[in-house]
C-alpha positions in Angstrom: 44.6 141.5 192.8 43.3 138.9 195.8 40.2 138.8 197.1 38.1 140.9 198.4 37.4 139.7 202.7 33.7 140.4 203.0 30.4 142.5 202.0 32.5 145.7 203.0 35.4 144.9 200.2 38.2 144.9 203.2 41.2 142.6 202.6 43.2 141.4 204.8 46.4 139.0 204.4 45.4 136.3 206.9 41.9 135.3 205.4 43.8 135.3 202.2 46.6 133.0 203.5 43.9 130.9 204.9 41.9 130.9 201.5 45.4 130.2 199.1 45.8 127.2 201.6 42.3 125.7 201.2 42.6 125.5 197.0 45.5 124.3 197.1 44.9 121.5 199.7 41.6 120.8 197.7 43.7 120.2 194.3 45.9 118.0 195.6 43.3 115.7 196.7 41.5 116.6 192.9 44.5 115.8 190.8 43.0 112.9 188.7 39.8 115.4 187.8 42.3 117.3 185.5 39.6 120.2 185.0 38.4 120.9 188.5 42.8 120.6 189.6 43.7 123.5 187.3 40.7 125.7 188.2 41.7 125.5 192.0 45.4 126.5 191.2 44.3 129.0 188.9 42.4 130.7 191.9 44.9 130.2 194.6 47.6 131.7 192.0 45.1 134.6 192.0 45.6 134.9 195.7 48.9 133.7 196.1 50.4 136.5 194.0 48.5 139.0 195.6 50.5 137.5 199.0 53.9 138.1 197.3 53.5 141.1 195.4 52.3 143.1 198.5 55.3 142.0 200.6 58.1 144.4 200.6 61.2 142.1 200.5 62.8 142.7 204.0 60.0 141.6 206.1 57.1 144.4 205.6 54.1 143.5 203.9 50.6 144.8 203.7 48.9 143.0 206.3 45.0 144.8 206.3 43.3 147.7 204.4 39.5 148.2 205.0 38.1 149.7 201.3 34.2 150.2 201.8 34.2 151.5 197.9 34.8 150.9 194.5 38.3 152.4 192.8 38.8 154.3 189.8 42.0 152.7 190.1 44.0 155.5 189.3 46.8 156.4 191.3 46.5 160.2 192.7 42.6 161.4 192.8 40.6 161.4 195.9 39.5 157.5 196.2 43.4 156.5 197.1 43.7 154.4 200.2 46.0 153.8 202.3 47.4 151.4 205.0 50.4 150.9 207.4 52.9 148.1 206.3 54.3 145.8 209.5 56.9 143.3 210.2 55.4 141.1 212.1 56.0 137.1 212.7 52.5 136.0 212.9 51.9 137.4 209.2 55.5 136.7 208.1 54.7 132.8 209.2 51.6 132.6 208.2 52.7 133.2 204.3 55.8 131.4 204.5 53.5 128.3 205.2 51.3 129.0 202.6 54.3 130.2 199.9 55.7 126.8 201.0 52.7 125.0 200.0 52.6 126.8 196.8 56.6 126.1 196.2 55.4 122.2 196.2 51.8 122.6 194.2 53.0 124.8 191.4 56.0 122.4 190.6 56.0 120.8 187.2 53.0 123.4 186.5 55.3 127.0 186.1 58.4 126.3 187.6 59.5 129.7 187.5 56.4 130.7 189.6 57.5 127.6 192.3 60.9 129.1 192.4 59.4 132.4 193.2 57.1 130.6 195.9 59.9 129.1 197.6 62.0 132.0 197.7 59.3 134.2 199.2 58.8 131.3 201.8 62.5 130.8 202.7 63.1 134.7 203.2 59.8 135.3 204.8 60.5 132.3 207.6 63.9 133.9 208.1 61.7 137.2 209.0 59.5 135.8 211.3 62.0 133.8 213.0 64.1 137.2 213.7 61.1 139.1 214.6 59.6 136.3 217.2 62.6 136.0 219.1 62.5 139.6 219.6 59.0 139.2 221.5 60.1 136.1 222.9 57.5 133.7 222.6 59.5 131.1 220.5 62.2 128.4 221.5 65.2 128.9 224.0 63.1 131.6 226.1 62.1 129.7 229.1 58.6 130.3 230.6 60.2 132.3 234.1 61.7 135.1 231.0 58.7 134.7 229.8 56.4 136.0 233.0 59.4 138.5 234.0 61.2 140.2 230.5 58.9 143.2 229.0 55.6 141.2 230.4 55.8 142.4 234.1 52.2 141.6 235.3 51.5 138.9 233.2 48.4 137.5 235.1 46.2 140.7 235.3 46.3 143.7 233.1 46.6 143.8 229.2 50.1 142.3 229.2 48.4 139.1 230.7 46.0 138.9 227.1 49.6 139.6 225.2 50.5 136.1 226.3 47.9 135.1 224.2 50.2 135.4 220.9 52.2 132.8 222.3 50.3 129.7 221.7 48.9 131.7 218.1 52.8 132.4 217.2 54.2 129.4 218.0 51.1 127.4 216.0 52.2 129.5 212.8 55.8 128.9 213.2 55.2 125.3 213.3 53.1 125.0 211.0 55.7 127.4 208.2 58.5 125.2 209.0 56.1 122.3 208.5 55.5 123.1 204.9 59.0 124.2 204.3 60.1 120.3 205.2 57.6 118.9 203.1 58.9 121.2 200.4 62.8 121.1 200.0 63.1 117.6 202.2 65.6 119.2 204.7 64.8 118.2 208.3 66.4 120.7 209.7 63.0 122.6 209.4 61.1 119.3 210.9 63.2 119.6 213.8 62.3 123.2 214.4 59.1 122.6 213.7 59.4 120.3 217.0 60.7 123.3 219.0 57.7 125.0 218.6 55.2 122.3 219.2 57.3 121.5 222.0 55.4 124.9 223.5 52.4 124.5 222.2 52.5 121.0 224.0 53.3 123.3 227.3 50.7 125.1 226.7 48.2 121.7 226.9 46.1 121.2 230.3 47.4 117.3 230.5 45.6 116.6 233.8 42.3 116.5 235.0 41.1 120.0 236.1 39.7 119.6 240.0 36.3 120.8 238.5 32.8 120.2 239.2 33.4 118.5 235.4 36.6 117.9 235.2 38.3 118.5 231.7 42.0 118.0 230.2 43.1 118.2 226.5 42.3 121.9 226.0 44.8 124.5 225.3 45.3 128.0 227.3 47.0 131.1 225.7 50.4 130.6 227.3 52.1 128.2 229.0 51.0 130.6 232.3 47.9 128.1 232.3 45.4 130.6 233.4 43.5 132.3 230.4 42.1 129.2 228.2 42.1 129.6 224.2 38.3 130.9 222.8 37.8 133.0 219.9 34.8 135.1 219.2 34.5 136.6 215.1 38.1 134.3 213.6 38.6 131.5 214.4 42.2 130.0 214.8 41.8 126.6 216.8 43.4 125.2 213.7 46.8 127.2 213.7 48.3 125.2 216.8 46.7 121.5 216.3 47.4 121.3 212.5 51.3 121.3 212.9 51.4 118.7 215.3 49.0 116.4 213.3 51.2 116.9 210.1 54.4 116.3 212.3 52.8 112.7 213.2 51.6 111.9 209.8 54.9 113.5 207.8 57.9 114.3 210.3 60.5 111.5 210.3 60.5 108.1 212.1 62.9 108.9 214.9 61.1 111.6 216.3 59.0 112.0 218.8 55.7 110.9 217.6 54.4 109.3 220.5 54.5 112.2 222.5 52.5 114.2 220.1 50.5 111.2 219.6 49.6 111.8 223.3 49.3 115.2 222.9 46.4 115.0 219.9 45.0 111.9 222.1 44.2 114.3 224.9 42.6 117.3 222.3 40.7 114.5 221.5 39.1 113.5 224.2 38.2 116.7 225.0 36.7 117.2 221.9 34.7 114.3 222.3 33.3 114.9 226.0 32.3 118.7 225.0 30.5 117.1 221.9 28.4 115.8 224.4 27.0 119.4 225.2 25.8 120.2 221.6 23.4 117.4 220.7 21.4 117.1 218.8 22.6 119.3 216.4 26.4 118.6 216.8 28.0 121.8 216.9 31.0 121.6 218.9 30.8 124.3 222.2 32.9 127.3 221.6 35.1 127.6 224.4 35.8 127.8 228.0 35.9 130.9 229.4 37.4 132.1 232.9 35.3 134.4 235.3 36.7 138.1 234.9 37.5 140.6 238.1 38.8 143.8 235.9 37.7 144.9 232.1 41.1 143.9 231.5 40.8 140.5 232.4 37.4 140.7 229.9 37.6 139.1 226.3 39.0 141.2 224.0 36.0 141.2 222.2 33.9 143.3 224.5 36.3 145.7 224.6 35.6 146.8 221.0 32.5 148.9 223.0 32.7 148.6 226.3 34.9 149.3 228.8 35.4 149.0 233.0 32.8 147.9 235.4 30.5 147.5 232.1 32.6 145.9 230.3 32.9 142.7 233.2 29.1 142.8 233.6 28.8 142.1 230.1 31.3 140.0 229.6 30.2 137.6 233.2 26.6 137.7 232.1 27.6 135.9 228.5 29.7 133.3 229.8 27.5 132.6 232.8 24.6 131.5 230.6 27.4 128.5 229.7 27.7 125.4 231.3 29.5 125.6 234.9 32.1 123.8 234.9 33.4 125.6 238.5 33.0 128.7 239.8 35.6 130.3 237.7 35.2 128.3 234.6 32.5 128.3 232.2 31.8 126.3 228.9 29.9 128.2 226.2 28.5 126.5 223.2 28.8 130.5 221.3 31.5 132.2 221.9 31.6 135.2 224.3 31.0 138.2 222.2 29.5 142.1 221.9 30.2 143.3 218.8 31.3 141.2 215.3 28.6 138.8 216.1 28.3 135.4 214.0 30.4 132.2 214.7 30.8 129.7 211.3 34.6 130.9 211.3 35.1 129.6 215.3 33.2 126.2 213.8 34.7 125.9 211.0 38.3 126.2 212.5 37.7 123.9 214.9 36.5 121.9 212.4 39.7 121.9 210.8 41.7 121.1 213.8 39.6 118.0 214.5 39.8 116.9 211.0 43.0 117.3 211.0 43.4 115.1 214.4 41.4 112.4 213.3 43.8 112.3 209.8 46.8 111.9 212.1 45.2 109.2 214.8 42.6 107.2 212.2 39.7 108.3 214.2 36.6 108.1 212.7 34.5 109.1 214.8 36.0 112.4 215.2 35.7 112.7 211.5 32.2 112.3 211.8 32.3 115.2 214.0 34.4 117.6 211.7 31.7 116.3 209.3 28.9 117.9 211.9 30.2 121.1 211.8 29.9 121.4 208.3 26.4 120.3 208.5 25.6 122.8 210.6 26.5 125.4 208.5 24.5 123.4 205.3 21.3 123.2 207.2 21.7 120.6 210.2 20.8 123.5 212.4 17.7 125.0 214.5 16.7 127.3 211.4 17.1 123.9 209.3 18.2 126.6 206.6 21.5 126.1 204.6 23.7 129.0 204.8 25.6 128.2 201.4 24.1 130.6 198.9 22.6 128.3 195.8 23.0 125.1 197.8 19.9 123.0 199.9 17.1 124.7 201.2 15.9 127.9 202.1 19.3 129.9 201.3 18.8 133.5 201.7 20.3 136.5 199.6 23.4 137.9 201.9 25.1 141.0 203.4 27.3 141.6 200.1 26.2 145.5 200.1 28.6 146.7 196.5 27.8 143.3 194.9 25.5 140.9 194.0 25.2 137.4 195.6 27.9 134.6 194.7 26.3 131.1 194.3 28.8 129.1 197.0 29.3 132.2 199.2 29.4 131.9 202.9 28.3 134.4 205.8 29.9 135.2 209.2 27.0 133.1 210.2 24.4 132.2 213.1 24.9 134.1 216.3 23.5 134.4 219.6 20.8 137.0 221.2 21.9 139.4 224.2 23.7 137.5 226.6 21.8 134.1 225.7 24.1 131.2 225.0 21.7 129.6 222.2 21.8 130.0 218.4 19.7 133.2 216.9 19.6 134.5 213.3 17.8 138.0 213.3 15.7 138.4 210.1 17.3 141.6 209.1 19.9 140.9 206.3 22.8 142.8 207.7 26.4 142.8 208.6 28.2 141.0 210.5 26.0 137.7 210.7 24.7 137.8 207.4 27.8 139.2 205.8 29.7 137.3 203.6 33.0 136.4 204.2 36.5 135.1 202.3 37.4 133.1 205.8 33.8 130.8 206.9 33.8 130.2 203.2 37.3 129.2 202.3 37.4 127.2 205.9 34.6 125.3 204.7 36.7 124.1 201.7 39.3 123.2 203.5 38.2 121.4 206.2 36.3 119.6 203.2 39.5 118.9 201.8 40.3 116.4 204.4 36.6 114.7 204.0 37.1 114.4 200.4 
C-alpha cells in the first residue's frame, strides 16, 4: 500500500506523512464540492493506512526502504526487500500529527477507522515523547545539559550538526500535540505544545545580527545560535513555523499569543527583506549559510561525496557565490548542495511556513509571496516552463524510469550549475532534478490548501 516516493519507487514514511497531511487539509477546505471531498479522503486513507499498518505497536515502524524494482509480491523468492525498523521521535511525531488529523477528518465518515486514527496517534505521541527525552532535545533539559550531556563538543565536530535535530524535533512535537488538541479538545496537549515552541522560540535570532546586512527573524539549529537552519534536497522550514501559527489561530485565549505573535512577526520580516534578493522572479533565497573551517563543519550535503579539505573547498565556493552578508555569513538564493541536486521541496516548504504565517497574522502580502513560490514552480521562472506535468506551457515528460508520466506529477525541480548560485535545468531528463517526487508534489497541494 502508500505511495511510491519518486522515479526510483523508494518509500519513505516522512514524504508520506507530508502527503496524508496535504489531502486532508485540502478536503477540509473542499467539503461543500461533495465529489472532489471524498476523492481526497479516499487517497489520504490510501496513505494513511499504509502509516499504521507498518508501525509495529510499541514504537517501531518502517521508516524508509529504497525498491528500484517491480515485485512479484510473493513472500520468499529472490525480489524480497528488506529494511531496518526504528523507534525514533521525529518519525513517531511526525505520524501522530498526521494520525491526529485523520482522527478529526474521518469522523462521521467511518468512525471505526477515526477511532483507529486516534489510537495510533495517542500511542504513537506517547513514543516519541519517551524517546525525545532520552536525546534530550525537548522540555525540562536546559540549554547548559544540552552543550555538556552526551554532546561534548557541540560547536565543532559532528556532534555540533546533531544539534540540528533540535529545532526539527521540537517542530514535530509541536506540531503532534497540536493536532491531538484540535482533536480530543484537551488542553493539556495545547499546553505542551507551548513547551516545545517555547524552544523553538529559543532557537529565533530576535536581534539585529552586527552584519554588513543585518538580519533577525531567522532560525538556527539549536538554541547554541551558531549553525543557521538551510536545507538542500527536503525541505522542512515548515515543521517549526506551522505549530506556532496554529497555536495563535487555535490554542486558547489565555495563552501566550502575543509572544508568538512576536515570534511569527519577526520570521516575517525576514521573509520579506530576503524577498528582496529574488526579484523578479520571486523565489524566496534558500538559506544563510556560515563559512566552514573543518569538513565537519560542511553541510551535510556535501558530505554524501566529499570529504576533508575537499569537502570545505566545495562547500565555501557554493555559498560564497551568495550574497555576503559578513565575512562568515552568506545568503544563497539555492541551497548549498553536491549531490541530490533540485530545490522545489526547499521552496515549497518555505512556502508552506509563510503561508501558514500570513494565515495566523492576516498578512497579505506575505500570501502573495507563498503564492510566488508556487508560481515559480508553474512557469514564473527563467525557463518560463511549467514544471507540473499536463499543466501550462512547455511541460516536459519526467524522470519516472518503471512508469509512465502522471498528468499533475511534480519533479525534484530546477537546480543550480557547479558552484553558481543561479537557477539551471540541464536538458538531459534524469534523476534527481527531473525526477518525480511524492514530497515537491504533495507540498504544492498543501501550501495550495491555504490559498484556496
Amino acid at each position: 500500500g502508500g505511495w511510491h516516493d519518486a522515479g526510483d519507487l523508494s518509500q519513505g514514511l516522512s514524504n508520506t506523512a507530508y502527503a496524508v497531511q496535504a489531502f486532508l487539509d485540502m478536503a477540509d477546505k473542499v467539503r461543500d464540492d461533495k465529489k472532489l471531498f471524498e476523492r481526497l479522503l479516499d487517497e489520504a486513507r490510501w496513505g494513511l493506512s499504509w502509516m499504521m499498518r507498518t508501525r509495529f505497536g510499541d514504537g517501531f515502524r518502517c521508516g524508509w526502504t529504497t525498491i528500484g524494482l517491480w515485485t512479484k509480491n510473493i513472500e520468499g523468492d529472490i525480489d524480497d526487500l528488506y529494511s531496518e525498523a526504528t523507534n525514533g521521535p521525529f518519525e513517531n511525531a511526525n505520524c501522530a500529527g498526521v494520525e491526529a488529523v485523520g482522527a478529526r477528518m474521518f469522523r462521521g465518515v467511518d468512525d471505526e477507522f477515526a477511532d483507529y486514527c486516534l489510537k495510533c496517534a495517542l500511542e504513537d505521541y506517547a513514543f516519541a515523547v519517551e524517546s525525545s527525552r532520552l536525546r534530550g532535545f525537548v522540555p525540562g533539559v536546559p540549554k547548559e545539559a544540552f552543550m555538556s550531556t552526551g554532546q561534548e563538543n557541540n560547536i565543532k565536530g559532528h556532534k555540533r550538526k546533531m544539534g540540528g535535530m533540535e529545532v526539527m524535533l521540537n517542530g514535530r512535537m509541536a506540531s503532534a500535540a497540536v493536532q491531538l488538541y484540535l482533536t480530543t479538545n484537551d488542553v493539556k496537549y495545547a499546553e505542551q505544545a507551548a513547551e516545545y515552541v517555547d524552544i523553538l522560540m529559543q532557537c529565533q535570532q530576535t536581534e539585529y545580527t552586527d552584519w554588513e546586512i543585518p538580519m533577525r527573524g531567522f532560525f538556527y539549529t539549536n538554541r547554541l545560535k551558531i549553525e543557521p537552519v538551510a536545507y538542500f534536497h527536503q525541505g522542512h522550514e515548515h515543521v517549526f513555523i506551522t505549530p506556532i501559527a496554529m497555536l495563535i489561530r487555535y490554542a486558547p485565549a489565555d495563552m501566550q499569543k502575543e509572544e508568538w505573535k512576536r515570534c511569527l512577526n519577526l520570521y516575517s520580516e525576514y521573509i520579506n527583506k530576503i524577498y528582496e534578493y529574488s526579484k523578479p522572479y520571486g523565489i524566496l533565497p534558500a538559506a544563510i549559510y556560515r563559512v566552514a573551517d573543518t569538513a565537519d563543519e560542511c553541510s551535510g550535503c556535501i558530505l554524501f561525496s566529499l570529504e576533508g579539505e575537499d569537502a570545505v573547498k566545495e562547500y565555501n565556493a557554493q555559498l560564497k557565490n551568495g550574497i555576503r552578508l559578513d565575512e562568515k555569513y552568506y545568503l544563497r538564493r539555492f541551497p548549498v548542495a553536491y549531490a541530490l541536486r533540485g530545490f522545489f521541496s526547499v521552496a515549497l516548504s518555505k512556502a508552506k511556513a509563510v503561508s501558514q504565517t500570513a494565515l495566523a497574522l492576516n498578512d497579505k502580502k506575505l500570501m502573495q509571496i507563498a503564492r510566488e513560490q508556487i508560481e515559480w514552480v508553474l512557469g514564473k521562472n527563467p525557463f518560463a516552463r511549467s514544471y507540473m506535468y499536463g499543466e501550462g506551457y512547455d511541460f516536459t515528460p519526467m524522470y519516472t524510469e518503471f512508469m509512465n508520466d502522471m498528468v499533475g506529477q511534480v519533479p525534484v525541480g530546477i537546480q543550480t550549475q557547479d558552484d553558481h548560485d543561479v537557477p539551471f535545468m540541464p536538458v538531459m531528463n534524469a534523476a534527481t532534478y527531473y525526477e518525480v517526487w511524492v514530497n515537491s508534489t504533495s507540498k504544492l497541494l498543501w501550501t495550495i490548501a491555504d490559498l484556496y
